[in-house]
C-alpha positions in Angstrom: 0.0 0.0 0.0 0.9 3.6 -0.8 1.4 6.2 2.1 -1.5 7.5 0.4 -4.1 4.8 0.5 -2.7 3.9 4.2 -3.7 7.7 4.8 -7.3 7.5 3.3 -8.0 3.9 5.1 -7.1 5.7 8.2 -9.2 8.4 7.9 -12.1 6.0 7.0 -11.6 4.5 9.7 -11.4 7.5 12.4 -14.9 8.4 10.7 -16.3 5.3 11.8 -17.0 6.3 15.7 -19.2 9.2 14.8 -21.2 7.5 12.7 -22.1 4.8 14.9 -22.6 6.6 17.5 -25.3 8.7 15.4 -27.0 5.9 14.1 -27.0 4.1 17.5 -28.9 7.6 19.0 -31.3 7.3 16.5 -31.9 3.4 16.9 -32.8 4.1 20.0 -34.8 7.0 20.0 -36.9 5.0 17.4 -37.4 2.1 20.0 -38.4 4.2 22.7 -40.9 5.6 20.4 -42.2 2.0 19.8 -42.0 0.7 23.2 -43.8 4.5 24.7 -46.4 3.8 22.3 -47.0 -0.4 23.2 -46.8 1.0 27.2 -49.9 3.3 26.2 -51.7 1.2 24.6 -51.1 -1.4 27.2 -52.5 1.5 29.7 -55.9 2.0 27.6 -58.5 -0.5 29.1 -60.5 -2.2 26.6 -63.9 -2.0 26.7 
């Protein structure tokens, strides 16, 4: 490998953290969505 490709995988790489961790934030915000929403529903009595 080239100093220059060695540069660019590392750089992909230090871009990694920050995208998971966004993704991950979002993940969960979704499921808490979902699971607020099954907790009400669970609250409703049927009639």
């Amino acid at each position: 490998m080239t100093s220059e490709e060695i540069l660019t995988v590392s750089k992909l790489i230090s871009a990694h953290p920050p995208v998971i961790i966004g993704t991950l934030s979002i993940f969960m915000y979704i499921r808490g969505k979902i699971l607020e929403a099954q907790r009400d529903s669970a609250d409703t009595p049927m009639i």
